[in-house]
mmCIF file of the N, C-alpha and C atoms, coordinates in Angstrom:
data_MODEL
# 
_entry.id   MODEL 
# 
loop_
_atom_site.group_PDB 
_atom_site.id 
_atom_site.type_symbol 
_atom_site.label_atom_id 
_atom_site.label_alt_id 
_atom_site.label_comp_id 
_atom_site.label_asym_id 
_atom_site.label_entity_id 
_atom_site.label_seq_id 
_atom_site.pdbx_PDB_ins_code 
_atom_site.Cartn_x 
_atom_site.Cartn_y 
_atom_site.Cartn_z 
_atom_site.occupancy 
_atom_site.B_iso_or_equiv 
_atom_site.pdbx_formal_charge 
_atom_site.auth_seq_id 
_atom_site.auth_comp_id 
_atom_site.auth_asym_id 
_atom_site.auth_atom_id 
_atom_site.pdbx_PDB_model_num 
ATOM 1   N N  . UNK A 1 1  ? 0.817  -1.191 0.000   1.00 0.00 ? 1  UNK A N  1 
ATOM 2   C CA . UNK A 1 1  ? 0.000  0.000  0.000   1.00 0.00 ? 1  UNK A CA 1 
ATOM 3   C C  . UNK A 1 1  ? 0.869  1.268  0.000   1.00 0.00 ? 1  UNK A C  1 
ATOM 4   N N  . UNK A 1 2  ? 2.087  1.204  1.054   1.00 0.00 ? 2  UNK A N  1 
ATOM 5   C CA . UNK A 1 2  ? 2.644  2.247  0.804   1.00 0.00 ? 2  UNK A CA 1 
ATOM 6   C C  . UNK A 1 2  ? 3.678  2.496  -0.686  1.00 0.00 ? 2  UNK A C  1 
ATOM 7   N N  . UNK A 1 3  ? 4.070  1.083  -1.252  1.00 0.00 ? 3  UNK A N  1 
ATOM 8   C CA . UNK A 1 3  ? 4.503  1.747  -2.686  1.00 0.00 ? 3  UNK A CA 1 
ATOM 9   C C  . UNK A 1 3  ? 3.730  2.310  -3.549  1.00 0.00 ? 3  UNK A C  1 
ATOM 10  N N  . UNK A 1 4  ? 2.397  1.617  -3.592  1.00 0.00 ? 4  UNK A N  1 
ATOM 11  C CA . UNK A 1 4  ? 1.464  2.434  -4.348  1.00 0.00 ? 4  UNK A CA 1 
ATOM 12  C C  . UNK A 1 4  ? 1.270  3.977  -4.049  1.00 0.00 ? 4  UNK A C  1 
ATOM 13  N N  . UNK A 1 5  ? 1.230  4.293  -2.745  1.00 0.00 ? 5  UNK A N  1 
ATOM 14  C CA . UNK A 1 5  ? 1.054  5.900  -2.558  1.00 0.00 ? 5  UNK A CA 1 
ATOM 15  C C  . UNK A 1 5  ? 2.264  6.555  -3.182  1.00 0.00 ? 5  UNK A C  1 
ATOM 16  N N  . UNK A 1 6  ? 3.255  6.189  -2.466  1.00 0.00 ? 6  UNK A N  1 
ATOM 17  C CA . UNK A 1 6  ? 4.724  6.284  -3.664  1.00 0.00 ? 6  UNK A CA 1 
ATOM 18  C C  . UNK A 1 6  ? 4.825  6.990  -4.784  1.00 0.00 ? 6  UNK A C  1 
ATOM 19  N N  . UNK A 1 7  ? 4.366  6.290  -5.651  1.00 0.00 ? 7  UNK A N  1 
ATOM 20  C CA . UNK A 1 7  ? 4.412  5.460  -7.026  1.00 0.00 ? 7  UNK A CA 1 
ATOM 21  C C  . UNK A 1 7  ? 3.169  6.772  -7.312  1.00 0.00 ? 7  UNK A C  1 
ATOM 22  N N  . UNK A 1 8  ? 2.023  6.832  -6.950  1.00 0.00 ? 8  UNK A N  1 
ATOM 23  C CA . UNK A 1 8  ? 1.465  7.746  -7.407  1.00 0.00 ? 8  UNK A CA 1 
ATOM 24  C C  . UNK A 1 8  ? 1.407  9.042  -7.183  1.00 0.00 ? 8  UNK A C  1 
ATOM 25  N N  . UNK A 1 9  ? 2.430  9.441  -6.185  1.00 0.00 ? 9  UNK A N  1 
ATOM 26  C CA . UNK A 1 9  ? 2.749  10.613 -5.676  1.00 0.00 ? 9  UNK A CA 1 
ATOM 27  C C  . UNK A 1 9  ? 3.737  11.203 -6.449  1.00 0.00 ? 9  UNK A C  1 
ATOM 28  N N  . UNK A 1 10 ? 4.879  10.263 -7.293  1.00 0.00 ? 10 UNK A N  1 
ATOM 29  C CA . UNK A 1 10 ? 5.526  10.438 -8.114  1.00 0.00 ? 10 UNK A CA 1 
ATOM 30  C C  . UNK A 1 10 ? 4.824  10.758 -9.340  1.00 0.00 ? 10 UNK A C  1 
ATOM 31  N N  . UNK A 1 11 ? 3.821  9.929  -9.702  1.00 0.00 ? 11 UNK A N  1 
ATOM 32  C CA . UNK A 1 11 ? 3.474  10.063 -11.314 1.00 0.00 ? 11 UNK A CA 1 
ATOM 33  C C  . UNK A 1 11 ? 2.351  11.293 -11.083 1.00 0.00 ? 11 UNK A C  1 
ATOM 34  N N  . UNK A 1 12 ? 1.877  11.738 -10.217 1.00 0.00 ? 12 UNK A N  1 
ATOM 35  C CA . UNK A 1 12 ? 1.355  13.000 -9.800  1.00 0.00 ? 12 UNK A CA 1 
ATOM 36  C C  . UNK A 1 12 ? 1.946  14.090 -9.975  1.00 0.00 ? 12 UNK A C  1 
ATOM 37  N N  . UNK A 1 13 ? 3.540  14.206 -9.604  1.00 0.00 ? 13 UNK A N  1 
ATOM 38  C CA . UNK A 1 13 ? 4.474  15.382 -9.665  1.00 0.00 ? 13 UNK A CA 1 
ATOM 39  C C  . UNK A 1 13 ? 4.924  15.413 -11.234 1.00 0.00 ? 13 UNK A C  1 
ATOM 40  N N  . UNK A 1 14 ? 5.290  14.626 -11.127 1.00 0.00 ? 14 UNK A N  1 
ATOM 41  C CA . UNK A 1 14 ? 5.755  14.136 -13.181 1.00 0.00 ? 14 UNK A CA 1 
ATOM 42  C C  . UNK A 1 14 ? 4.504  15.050 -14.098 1.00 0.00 ? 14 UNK A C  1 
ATOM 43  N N  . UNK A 1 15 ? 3.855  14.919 -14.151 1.00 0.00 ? 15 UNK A N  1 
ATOM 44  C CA . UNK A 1 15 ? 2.845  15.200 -14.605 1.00 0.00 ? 15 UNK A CA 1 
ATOM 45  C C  . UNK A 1 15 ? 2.261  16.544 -14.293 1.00 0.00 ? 15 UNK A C  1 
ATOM 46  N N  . UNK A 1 16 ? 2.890  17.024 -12.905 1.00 0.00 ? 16 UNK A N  1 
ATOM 47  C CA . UNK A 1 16 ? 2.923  18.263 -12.706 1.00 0.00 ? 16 UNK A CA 1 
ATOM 48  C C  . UNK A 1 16 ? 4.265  19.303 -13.715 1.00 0.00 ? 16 UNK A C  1 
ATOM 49  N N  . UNK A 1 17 ? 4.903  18.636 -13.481 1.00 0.00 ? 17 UNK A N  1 
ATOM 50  C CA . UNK A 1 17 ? 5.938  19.009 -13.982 1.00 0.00 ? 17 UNK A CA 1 
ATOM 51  C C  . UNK A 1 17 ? 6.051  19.263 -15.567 1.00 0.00 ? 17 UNK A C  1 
ATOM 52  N N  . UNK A 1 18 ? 5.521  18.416 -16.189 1.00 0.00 ? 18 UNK A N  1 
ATOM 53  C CA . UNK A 1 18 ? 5.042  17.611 -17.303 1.00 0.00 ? 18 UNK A CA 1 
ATOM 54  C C  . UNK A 1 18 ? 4.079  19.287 -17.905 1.00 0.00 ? 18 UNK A C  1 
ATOM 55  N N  . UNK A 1 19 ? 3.213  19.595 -16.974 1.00 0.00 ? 19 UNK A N  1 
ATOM 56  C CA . UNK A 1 19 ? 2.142  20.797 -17.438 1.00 0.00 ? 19 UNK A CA 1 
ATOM 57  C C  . UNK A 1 19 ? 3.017  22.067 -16.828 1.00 0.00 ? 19 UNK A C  1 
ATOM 58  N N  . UNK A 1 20 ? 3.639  22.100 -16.172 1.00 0.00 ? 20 UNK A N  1 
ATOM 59  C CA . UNK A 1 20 ? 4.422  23.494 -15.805 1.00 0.00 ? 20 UNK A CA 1 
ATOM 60  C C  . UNK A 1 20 ? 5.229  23.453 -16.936 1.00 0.00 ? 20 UNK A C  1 
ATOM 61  N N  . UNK A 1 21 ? 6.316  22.602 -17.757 1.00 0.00 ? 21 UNK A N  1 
ATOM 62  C CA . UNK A 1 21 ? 7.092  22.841 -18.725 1.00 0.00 ? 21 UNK A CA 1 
ATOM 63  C C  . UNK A 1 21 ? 6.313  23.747 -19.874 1.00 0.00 ? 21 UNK A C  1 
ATOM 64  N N  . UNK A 1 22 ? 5.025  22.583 -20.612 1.00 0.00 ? 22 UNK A N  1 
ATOM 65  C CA . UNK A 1 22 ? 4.363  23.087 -21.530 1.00 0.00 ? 22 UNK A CA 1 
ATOM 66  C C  . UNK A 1 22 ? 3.772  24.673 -21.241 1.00 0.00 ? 22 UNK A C  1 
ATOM 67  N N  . UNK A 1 23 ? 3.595  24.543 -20.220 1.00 0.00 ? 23 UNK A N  1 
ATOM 68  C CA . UNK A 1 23 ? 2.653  26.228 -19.866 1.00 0.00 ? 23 UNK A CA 1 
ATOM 69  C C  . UNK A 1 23 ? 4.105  27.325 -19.967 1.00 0.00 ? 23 UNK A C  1 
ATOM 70  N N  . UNK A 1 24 ? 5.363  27.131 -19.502 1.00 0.00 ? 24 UNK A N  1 
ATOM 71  C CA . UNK A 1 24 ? 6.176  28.270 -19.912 1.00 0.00 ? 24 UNK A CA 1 
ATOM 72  C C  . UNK A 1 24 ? 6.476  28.021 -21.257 1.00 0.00 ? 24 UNK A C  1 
ATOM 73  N N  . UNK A 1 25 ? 6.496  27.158 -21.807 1.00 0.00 ? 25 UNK A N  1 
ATOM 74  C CA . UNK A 1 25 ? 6.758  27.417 -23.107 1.00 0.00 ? 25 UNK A CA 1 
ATOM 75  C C  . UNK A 1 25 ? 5.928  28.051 -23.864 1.00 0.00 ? 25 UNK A C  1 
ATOM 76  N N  . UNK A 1 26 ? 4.580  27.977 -23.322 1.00 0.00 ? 26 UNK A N  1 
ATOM 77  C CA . UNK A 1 26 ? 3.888  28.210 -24.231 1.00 0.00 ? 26 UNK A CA 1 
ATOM 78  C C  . UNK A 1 26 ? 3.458  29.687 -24.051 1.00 0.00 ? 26 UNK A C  1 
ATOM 79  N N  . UNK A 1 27 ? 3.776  30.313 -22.657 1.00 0.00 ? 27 UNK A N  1 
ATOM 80  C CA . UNK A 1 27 ? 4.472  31.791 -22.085 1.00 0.00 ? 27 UNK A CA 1 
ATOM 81  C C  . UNK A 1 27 ? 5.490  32.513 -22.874 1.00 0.00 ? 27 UNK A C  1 
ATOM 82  N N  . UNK A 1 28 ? 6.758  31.868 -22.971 1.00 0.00 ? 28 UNK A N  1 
ATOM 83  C CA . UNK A 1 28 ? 7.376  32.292 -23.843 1.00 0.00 ? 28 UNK A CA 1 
ATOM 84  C C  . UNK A 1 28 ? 7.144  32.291 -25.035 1.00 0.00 ? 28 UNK A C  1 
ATOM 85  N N  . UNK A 1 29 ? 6.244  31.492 -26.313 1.00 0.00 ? 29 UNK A N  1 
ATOM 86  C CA . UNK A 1 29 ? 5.598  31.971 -27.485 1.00 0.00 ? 29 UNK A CA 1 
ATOM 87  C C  . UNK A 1 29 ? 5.326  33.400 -27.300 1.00 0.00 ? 29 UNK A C  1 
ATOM 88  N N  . UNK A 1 30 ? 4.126  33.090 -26.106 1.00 0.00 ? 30 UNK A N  1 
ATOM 89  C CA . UNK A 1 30 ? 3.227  34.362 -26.039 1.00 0.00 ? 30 UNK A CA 1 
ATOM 90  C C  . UNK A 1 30 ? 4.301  35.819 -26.053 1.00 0.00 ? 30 UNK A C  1 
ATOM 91  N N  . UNK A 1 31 ? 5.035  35.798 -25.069 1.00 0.00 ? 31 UNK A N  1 
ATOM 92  C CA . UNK A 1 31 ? 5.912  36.808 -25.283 1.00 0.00 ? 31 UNK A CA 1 
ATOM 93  C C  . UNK A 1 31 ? 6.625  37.200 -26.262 1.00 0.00 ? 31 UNK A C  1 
ATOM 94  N N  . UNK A 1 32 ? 7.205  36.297 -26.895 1.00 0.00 ? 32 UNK A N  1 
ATOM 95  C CA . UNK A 1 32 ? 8.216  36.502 -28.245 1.00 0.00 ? 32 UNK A CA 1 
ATOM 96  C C  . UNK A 1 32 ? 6.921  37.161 -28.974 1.00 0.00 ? 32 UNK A C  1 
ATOM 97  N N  . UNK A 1 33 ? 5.863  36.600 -29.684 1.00 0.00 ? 33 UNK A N  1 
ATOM 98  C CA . UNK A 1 33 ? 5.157  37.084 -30.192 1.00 0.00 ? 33 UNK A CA 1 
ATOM 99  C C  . UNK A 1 33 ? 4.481  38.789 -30.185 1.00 0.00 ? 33 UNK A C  1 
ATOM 100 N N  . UNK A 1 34 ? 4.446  38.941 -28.565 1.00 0.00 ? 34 UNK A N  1 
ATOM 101 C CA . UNK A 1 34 ? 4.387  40.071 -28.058 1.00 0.00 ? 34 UNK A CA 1 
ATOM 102 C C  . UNK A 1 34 ? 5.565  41.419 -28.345 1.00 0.00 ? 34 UNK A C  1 
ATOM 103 N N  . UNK A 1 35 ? 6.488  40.443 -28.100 1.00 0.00 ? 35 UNK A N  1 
ATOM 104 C CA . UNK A 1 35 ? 7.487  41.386 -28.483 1.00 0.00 ? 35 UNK A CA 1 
ATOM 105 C C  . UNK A 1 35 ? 7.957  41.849 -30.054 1.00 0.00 ? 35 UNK A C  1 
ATOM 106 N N  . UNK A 1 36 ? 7.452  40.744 -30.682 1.00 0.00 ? 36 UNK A N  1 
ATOM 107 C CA . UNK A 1 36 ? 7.487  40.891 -32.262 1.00 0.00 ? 36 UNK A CA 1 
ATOM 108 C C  . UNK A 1 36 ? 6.812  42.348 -32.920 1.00 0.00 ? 36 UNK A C  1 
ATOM 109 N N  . UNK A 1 37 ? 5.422  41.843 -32.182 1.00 0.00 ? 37 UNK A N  1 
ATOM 110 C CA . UNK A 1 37 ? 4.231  42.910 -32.834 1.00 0.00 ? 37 UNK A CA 1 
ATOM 111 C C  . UNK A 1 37 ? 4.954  44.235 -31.405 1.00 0.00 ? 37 UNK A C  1 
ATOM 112 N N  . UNK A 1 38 ? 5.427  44.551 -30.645 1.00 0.00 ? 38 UNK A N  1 
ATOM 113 C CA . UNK A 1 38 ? 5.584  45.551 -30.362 1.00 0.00 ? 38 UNK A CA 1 
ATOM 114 C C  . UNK A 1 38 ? 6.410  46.581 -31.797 1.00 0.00 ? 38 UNK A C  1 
ATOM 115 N N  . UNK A 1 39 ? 7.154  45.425 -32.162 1.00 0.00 ? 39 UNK A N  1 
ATOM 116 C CA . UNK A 1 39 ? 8.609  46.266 -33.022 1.00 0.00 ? 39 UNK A CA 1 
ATOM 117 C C  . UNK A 1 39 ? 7.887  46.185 -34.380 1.00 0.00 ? 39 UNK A C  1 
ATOM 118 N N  . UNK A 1 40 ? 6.850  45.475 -34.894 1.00 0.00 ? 40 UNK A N  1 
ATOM 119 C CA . UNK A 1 40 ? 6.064  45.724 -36.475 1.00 0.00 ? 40 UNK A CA 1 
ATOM 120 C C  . UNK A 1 40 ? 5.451  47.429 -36.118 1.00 0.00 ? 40 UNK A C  1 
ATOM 121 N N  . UNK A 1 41 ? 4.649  47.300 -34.492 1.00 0.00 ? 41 UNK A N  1 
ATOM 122 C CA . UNK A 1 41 ? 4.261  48.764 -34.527 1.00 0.00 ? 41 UNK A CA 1 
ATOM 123 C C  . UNK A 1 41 ? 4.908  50.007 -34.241 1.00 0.00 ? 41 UNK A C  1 
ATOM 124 N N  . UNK A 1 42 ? 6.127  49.800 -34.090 1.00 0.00 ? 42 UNK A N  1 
ATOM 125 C CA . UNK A 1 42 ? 7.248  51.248 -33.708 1.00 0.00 ? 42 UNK A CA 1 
ATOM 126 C C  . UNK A 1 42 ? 7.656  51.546 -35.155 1.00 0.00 ? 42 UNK A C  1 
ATOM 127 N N  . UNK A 1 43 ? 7.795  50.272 -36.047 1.00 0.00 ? 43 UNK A N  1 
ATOM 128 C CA . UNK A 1 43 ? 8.861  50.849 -37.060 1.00 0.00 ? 43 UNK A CA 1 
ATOM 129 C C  . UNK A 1 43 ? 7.342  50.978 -38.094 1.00 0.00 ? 43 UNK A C  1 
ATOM 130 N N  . UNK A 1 44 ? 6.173  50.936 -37.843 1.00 0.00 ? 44 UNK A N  1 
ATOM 131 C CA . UNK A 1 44 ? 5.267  51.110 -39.002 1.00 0.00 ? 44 UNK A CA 1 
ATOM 132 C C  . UNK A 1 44 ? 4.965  52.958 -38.557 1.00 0.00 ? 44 UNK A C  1 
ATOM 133 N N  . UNK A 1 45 ? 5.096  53.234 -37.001 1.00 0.00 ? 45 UNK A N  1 
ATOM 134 C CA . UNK A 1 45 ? 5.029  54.745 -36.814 1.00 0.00 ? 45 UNK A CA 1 
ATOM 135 C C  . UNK A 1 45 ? 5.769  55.103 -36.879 1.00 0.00 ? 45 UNK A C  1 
ATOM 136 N N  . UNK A 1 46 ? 6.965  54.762 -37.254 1.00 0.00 ? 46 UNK A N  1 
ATOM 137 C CA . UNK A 1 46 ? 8.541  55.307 -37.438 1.00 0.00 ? 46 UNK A CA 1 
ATOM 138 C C  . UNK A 1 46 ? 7.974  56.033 -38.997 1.00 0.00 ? 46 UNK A C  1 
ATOM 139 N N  . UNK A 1 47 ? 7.374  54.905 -40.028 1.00 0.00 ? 47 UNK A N  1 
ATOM 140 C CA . UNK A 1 47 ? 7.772  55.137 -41.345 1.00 0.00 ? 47 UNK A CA 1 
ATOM 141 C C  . UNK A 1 47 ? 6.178  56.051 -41.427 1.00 0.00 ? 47 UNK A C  1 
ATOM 142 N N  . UNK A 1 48 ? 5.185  56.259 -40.764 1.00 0.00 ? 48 UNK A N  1 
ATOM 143 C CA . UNK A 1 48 ? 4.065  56.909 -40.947 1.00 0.00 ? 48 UNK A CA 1 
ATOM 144 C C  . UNK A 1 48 ? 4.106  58.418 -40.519 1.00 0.00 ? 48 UNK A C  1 
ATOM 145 N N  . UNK A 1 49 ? 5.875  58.913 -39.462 1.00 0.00 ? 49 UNK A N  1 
ATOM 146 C CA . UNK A 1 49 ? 6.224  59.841 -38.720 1.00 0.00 ? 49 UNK A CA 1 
ATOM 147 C C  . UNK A 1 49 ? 6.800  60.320 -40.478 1.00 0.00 ? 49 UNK A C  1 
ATOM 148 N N  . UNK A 1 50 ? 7.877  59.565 -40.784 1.00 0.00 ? 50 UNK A N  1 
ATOM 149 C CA . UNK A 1 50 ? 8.495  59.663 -41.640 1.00 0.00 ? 50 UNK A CA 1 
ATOM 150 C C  . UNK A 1 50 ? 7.725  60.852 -43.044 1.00 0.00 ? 50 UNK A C  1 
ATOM 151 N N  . UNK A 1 51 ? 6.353  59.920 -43.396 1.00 0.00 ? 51 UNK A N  1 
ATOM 152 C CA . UNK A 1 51 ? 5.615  60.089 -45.126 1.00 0.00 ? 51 UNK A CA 1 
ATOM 153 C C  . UNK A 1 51 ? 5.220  61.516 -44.049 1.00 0.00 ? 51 UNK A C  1 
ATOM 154 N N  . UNK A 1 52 ? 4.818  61.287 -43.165 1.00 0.00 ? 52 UNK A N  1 
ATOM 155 C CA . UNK A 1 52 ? 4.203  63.078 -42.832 1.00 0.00 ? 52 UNK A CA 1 
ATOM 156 C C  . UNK A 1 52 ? 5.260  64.069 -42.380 1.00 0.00 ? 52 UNK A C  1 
ATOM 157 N N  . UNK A 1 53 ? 6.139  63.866 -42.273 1.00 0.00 ? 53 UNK A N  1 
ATOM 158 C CA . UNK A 1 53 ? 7.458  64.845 -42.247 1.00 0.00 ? 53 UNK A CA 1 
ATOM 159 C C  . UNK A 1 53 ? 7.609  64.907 -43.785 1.00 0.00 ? 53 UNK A C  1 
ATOM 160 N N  . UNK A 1 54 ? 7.668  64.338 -44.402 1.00 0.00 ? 54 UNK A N  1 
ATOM 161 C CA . UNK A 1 54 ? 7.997  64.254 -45.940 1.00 0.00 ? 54 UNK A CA 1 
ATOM 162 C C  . UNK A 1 54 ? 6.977  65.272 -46.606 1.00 0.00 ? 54 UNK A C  1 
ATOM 163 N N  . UNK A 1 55 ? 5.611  64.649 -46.100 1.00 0.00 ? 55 UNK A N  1 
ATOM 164 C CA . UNK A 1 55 ? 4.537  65.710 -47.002 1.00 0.00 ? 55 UNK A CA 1 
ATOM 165 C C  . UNK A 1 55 ? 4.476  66.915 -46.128 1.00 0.00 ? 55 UNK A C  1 
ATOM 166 N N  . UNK A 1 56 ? 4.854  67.165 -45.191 1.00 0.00 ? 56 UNK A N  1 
ATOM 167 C CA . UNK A 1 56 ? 4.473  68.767 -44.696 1.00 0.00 ? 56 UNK A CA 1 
ATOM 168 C C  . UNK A 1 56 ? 5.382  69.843 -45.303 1.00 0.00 ? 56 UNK A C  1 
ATOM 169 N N  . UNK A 1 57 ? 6.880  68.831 -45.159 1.00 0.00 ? 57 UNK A N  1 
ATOM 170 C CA . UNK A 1 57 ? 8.032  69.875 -45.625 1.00 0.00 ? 57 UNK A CA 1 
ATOM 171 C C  . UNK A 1 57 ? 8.192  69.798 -46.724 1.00 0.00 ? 57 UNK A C  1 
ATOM 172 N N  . UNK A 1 58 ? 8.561  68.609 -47.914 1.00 0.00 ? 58 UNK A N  1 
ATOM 173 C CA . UNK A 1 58 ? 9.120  68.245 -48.910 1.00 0.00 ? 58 UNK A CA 1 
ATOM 174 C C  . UNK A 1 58 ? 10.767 68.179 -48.671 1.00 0.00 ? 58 UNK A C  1 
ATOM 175 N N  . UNK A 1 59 ? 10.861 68.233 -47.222 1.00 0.00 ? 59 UNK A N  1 
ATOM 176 C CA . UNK A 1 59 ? 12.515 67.585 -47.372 1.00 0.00 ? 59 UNK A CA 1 
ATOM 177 C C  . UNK A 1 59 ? 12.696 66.342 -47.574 1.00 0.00 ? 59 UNK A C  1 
ATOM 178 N N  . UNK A 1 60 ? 13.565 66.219 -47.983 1.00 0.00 ? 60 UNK A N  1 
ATOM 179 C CA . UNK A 1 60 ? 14.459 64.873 -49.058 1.00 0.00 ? 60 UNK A CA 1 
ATOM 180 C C  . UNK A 1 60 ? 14.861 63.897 -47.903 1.00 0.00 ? 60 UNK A C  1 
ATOM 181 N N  . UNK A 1 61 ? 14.991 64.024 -46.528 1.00 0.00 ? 61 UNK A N  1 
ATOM 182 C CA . UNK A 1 61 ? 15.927 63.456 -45.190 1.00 0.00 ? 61 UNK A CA 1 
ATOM 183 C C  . UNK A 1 61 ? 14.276 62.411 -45.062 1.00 0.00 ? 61 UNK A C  1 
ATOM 184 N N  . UNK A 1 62 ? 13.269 63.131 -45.449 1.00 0.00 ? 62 UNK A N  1 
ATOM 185 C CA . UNK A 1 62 ? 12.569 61.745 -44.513 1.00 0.00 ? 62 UNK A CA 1 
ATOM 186 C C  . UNK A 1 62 ? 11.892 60.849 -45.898 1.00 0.00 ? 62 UNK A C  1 
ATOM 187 N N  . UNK A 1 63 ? 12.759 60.950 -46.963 1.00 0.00 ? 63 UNK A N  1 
ATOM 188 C CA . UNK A 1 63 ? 12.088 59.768 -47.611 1.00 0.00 ? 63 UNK A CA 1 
ATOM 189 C C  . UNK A 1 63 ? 12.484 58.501 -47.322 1.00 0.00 ? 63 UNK A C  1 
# 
């Protein structure tokens, strides 16, 4: 009786362990991803700062 408690106290943690791995990984997707689309939207207002510096002035520096 007591190897069985054992034995399933182990395959209890395993299995804990088992779902804590998958869940940061799947944390870190989330973040990378996060961090991706942060930098698509800086450099799309970088280049939208850019066309309206371009059309107000007609200087040549923000094409």
């Amino acid at each position: 009786m007591m190897v069985a408690a054992i034995v399933l106290a182990a395959a209890v943690s395993l299995l804990a362990i088992v779902h804590s791995e998958q869940t940061r990984a799947s944390t870190a997707r989330s973040l990378a991803v996060l961090l991706a689309l942060e930098e698509i939207s800086s450099l799309l207002k970088d280049a939208e700062t850019n066309q309206r510096g371009y059309l107000l002035s007609d200087a040549p520096q923000y094409r």
